[in-house]
C-alpha positions in Angstrom: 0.0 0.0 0.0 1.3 3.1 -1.1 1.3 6.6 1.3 -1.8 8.2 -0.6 -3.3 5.4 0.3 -2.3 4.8 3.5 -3.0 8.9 4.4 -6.9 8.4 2.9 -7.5 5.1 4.4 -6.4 7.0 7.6 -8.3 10.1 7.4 -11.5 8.2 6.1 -11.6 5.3 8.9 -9.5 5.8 11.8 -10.0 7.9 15.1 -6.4 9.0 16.3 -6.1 9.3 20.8 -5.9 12.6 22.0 -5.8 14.3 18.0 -8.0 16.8 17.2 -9.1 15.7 13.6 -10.3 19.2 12.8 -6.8 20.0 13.3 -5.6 17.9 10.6 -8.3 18.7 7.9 -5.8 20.2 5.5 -2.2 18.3 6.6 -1.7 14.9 7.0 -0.7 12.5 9.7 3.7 11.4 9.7 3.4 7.8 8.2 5.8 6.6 10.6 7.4 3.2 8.6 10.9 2.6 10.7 12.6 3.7 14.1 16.1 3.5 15.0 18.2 4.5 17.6 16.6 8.0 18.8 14.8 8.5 15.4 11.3 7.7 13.8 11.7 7.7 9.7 8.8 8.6 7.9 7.2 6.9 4.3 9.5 10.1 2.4 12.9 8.9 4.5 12.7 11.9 7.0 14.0 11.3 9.8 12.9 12.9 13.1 14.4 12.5 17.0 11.5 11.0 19.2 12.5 13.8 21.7 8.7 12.6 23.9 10.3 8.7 24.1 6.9 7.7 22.2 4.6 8.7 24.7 7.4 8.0 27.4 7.7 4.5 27.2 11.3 4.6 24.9 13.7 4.1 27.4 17.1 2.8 25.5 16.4 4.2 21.8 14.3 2.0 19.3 15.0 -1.4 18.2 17.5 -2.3 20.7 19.1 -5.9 19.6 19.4 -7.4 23.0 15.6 -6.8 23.3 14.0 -8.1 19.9 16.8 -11.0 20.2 14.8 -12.2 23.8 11.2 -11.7 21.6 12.3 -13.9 19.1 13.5 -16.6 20.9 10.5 -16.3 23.0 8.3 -16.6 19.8 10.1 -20.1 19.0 8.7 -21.6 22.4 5.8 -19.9 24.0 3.0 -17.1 22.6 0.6 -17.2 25.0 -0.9 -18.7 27.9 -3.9 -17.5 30.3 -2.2 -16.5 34.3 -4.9 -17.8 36.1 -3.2 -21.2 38.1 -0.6 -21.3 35.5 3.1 -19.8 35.6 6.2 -19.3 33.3 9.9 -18.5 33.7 9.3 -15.7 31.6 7.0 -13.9 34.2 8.9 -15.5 37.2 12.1 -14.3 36.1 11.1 -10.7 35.4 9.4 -10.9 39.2 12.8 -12.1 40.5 14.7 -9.1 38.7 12.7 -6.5 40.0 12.6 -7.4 43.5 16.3 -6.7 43.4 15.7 -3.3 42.6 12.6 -2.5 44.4 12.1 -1.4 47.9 13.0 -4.4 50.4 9.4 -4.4 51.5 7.9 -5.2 48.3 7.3 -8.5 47.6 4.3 -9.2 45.5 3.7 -8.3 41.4 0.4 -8.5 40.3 0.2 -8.2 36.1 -1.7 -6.1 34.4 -0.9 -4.9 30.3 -0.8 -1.1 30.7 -0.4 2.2 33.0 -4.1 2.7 34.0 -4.8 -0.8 34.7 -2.1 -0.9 36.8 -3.0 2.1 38.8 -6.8 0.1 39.0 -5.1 -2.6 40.0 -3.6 -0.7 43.1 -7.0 1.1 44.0 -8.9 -2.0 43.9 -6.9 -3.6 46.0 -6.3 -1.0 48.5 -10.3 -0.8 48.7 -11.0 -4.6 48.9 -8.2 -4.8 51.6 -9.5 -2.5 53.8 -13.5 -3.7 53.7 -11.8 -7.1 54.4 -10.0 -5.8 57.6 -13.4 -4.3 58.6 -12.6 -0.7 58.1 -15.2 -0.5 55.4 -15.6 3.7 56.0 -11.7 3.5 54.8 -12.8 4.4 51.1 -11.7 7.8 50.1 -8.7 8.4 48.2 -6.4 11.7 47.9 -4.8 12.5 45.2 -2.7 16.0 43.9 -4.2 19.0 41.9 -2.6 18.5 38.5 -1.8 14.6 39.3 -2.9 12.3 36.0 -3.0 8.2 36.3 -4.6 7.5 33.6 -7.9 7.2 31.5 -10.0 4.1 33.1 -12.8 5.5 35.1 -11.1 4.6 38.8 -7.8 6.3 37.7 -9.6 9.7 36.0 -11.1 9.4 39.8 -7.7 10.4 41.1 -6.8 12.5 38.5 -6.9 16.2 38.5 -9.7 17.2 36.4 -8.9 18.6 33.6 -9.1 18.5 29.8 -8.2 15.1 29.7 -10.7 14.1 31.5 -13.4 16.6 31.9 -15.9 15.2 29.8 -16.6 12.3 32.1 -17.0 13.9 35.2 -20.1 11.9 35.8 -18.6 8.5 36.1 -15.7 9.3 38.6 -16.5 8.4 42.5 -15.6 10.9 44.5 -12.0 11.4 45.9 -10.7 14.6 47.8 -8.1 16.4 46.0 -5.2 18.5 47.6 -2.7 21.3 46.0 0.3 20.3 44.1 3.8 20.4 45.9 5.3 21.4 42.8 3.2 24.4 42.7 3.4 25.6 46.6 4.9 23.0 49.1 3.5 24.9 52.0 -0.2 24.7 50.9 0.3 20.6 50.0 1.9 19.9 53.3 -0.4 21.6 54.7 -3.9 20.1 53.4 -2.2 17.1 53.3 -1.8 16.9 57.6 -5.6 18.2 57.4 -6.5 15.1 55.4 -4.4 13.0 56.4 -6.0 12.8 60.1 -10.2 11.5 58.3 -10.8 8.1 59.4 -12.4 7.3 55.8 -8.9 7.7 53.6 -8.1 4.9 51.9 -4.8 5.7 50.5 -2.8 8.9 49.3 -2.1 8.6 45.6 0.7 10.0 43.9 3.4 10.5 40.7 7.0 10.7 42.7 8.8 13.6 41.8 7.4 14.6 38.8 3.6 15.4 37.9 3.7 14.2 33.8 0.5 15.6 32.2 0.1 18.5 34.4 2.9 20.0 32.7 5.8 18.6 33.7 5.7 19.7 36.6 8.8 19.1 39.4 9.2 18.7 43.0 11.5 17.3 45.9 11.6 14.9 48.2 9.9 17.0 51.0 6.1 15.8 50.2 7.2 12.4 50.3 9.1 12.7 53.8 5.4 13.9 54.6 3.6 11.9 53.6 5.8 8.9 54.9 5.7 10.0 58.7 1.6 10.8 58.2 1.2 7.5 56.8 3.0 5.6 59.5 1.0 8.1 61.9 -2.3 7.7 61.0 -2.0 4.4 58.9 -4.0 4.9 55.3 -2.1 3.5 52.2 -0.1 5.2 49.9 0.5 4.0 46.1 3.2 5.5 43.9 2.8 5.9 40.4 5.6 5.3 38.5 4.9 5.0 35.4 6.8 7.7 33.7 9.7 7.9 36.0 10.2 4.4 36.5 13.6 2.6 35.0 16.2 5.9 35.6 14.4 8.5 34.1 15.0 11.1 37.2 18.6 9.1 38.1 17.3 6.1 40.2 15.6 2.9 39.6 11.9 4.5 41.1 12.2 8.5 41.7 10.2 8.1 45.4 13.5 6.4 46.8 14.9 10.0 46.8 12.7 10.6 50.1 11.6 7.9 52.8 8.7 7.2 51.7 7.6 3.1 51.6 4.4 3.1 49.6 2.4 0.1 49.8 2.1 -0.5 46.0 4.1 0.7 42.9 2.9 0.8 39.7 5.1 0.2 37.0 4.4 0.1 33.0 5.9 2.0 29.9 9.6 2.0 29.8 9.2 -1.7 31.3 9.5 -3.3 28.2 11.1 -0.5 26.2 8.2 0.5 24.6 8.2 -2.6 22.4 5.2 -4.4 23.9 2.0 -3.3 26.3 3.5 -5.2 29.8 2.2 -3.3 33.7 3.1 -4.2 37.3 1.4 -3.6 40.3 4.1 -4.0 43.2 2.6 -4.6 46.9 3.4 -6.0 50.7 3.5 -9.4 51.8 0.7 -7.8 53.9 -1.6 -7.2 51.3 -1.4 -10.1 49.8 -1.9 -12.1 53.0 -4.9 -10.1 53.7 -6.5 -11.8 50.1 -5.7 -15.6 51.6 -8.1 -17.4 52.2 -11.9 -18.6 51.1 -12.5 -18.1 47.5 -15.6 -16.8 47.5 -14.6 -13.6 50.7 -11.3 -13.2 49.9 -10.3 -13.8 46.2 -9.1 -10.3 43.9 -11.5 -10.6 40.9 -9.5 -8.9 38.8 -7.6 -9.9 35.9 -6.8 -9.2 32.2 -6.5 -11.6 29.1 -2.9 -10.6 28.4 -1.7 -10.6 32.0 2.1 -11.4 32.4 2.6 -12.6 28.6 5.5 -14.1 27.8 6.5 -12.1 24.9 6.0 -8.7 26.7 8.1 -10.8 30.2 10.7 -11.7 27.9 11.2 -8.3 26.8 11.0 -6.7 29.8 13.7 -9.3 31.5 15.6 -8.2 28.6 15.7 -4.5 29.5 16.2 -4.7 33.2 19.1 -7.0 32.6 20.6 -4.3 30.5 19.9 -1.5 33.2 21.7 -3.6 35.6 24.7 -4.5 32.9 25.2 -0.9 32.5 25.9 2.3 33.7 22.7 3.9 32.0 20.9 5.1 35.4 24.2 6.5 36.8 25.0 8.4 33.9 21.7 10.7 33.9 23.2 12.9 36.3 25.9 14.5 33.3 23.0 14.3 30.8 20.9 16.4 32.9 24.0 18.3 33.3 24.2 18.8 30.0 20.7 19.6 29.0 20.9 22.5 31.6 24.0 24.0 29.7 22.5 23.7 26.2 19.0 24.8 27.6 21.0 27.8 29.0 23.4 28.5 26.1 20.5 28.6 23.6 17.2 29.1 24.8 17.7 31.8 27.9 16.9 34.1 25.0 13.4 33.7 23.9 11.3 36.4 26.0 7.9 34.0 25.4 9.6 31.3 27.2 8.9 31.0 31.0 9.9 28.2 33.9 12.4 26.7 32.2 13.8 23.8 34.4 15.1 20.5 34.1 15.8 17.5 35.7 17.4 13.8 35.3 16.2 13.4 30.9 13.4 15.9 31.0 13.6 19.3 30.1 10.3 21.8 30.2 9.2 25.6 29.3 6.4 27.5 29.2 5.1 29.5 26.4 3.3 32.7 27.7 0.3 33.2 26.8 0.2 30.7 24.0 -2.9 29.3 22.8 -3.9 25.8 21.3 -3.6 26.8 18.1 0.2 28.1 18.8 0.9 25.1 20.1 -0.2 23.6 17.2 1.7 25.7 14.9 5.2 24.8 16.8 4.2 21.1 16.4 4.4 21.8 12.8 7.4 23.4 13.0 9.2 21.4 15.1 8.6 18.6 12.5 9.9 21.2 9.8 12.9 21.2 12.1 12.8 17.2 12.5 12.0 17.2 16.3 8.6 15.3 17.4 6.6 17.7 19.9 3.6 17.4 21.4 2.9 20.3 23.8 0.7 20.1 27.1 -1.2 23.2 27.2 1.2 25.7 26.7 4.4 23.9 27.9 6.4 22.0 25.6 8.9 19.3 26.8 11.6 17.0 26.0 11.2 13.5 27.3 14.6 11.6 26.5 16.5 8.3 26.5 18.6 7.6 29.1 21.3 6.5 27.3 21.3 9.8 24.8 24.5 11.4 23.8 25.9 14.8 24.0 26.1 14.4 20.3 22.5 13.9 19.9 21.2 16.6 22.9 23.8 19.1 21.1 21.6 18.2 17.7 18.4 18.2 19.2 18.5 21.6 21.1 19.9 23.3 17.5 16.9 21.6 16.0 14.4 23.2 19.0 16.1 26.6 18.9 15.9 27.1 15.1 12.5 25.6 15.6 11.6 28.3 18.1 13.3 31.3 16.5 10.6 30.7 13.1 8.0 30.4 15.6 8.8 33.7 17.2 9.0 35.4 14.0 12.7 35.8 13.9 
């Protein structure tokens, strides 16, 4: 099939996530038909840097040979199976490599295929666990203004409302929200102790560190170290989400073990498998666990997906922890956020539109003032006029990198965004 054909196919039949088709009435979508390294090609051989990780889930580059060797030789001996009373060393080994990177009081991987279901997975659980201890008024949860988990209806329930999730306002239960600590620290700590002290909280959910959709949005350790004494305090649940920042994004293996906080589930997905294949953990206690022992029909977790823990999607994510551990991948994010810092400085200090320009471990992020969608838009364009893949969030636009990147590339990439920029501005 050629690309005209591809592009009408497209434009006739298919409904695109988060794309605005109005938007692309009179351009067309990138026909995307390779990826290598740090680089998508498209059907006319351009190439452009993937500088958003394909929605964040890119971790080492494309098409990385250690990880499509360990799907092929999984392919040869086993596709598929159901999870349900069954096991494979594919699933079993991946458990075994993360509980030597995990917290020491995580001990339990439930499987799931993707980031939402995950975080369902953990509020679920929390829930059920509590009505089975006989603290069925412990059903609230708490989450952060700005904070996004995903798009099932239990994780829009603990997301800030927002555009993302708006629409369905009707279907959410309710949940108590509380100000982001990236936004003022005071204010969060603060409604956080008032909270905190409610007899009906379930558990205190949270993205460590760094607060994706909201806009990139940073913060320290001080939250967490918070949180942590409130939860040993007054005893509620807290689960981590990290999803983005998993795998050395921010410079560890999970960005909360930069405070003292020991969350009671971890959800894991995206960069677990490189982006290759849909793959999610939910990470919990022997305690919670042991709280689901017992008679099928009071204590069982009736919850489970068709492609739970699939071989394929194991093999490849056994694949890319080994190489995390192998390497020096995680310890070197410290110089590339280093060096993002002094090309963000060196070229982009400049632009008077550009506001709250910060950084940290692959992730850059600025604001355009005053920008509205359809300047968003227009830099989109742009930035593919430039070779760079953007996609803004609201009016911030971001760079979500590789952990293994180069100076080489960042040098390239931040040439690419400046010259992008400067046609943008006019100049």
């Amino acid at each position: 099939m050629n690309k005209s054909d591809l592009i009408r196919i497209d434009k006739t039949h298919l409904w695109h996530p988060y794309t605005q088709a109005s938007e692309y009435a009179d351009i067309d979508p990138l026909v995307i038909v390779k990826a290598r390294g740090y680089r998508l090609y498209d059907a006319d051989g351009r190439a452009y840097y993937d500088t958003i990780s394909s929605w964040w889930c890119n971790l080492l580059g494309h098409n990385v040979e250690s990880i499509n060797e360990a799907i092929e030789r999984q392919l040869e001996a086993l596709d598929h199976t159901l999870f349900a009373g069954i096991t494979h060393q594919p699933a079993v080994e991946l458990v075994n490599q993360l509980l030597e990177v995990v917290p020491g009081h995580i001990n339990r991987a439930f499987f799931s295929d993707n980031g939402s279901t995950a975080v369902e997975v953990a509020l679920k659980m929390s829930l059920q666990y509590w009505a089975m201890k006989g603290f069925e008024e412990r059903k609230r949860f708490v989450f952060l203004e700005y904070g996004y988990h995903g798009d099932t209806i239990g994780a829009m329930s603990v997301s800030g409302v927002s555009q993302f999730n708006s629409a369905f306002r009707a279907l959410f239960f309710e949940s108590i929200s509380i100000p982001s600590p990236a936004l003022d620290l005071k204010a969060s700590i603060s409604a956080l102790r008032d909270v905190a002290k409610r007899r009906d909280i379930c558990a205190v959910i949270i993205e460590p560190s760094l607060q994706g959709a909201g806009g990139m949005l940073f913060y320290g350790p001080e939250f967490m170290d918070e949180l942590e004494g409130l939860r040993q305090r007054y005893g509620f649940q807290v689960i981590v989400d990290e999803i983005a920042v998993g795998f050395g994004r921010l410079g560890r293996w999970f960005a909360h073990t930069e405070s003292s906080l020991r969350p009671d589930f971890i959800c894991i997905s995206k960069s677990i498998t490189n982006g290759v294949l849909p793959l999610a953990v939910t990470l919990t206690t022997e305690e919670v666990f042991q709280e689901f022992v017992g008679p099928y029909e009071e204590r069982t977790f009736f919850h489970g997906h068709t492609f739970t823990a699939n071989p394929i999607a194991c093999s490849a994510a056994n694949a890319l922890v080994r190489i995390l551990k192998e390497t020096d991948y995680i310890e070197g994010v410290k110089g590339i956020e280093e060096t993002i810092a002094e090309l963000s400085n060196a070229r982009l200090q400049g632009y008077g539109f550009l506001s709250n320009i910060s950084n940290r471990g692959v992730i850059w992020r600025a604001e355009l003032k005053g920008a509205t969608r359809g300047d968003m838009f227009r830099l989109y364009k742009i930035g593919l006029e430039y070779g760079i893949l953007l996609r803004p969030l609201g009016n911030v636009i971001y760079l979500f990198l590789p952990i293994n990147i180069t100076r080489d590339e960042l040098e390239d990439i931040f040439e690419r965004l400046d010259g992008a920029l400067r046609v943008f501005s006019g100049g």
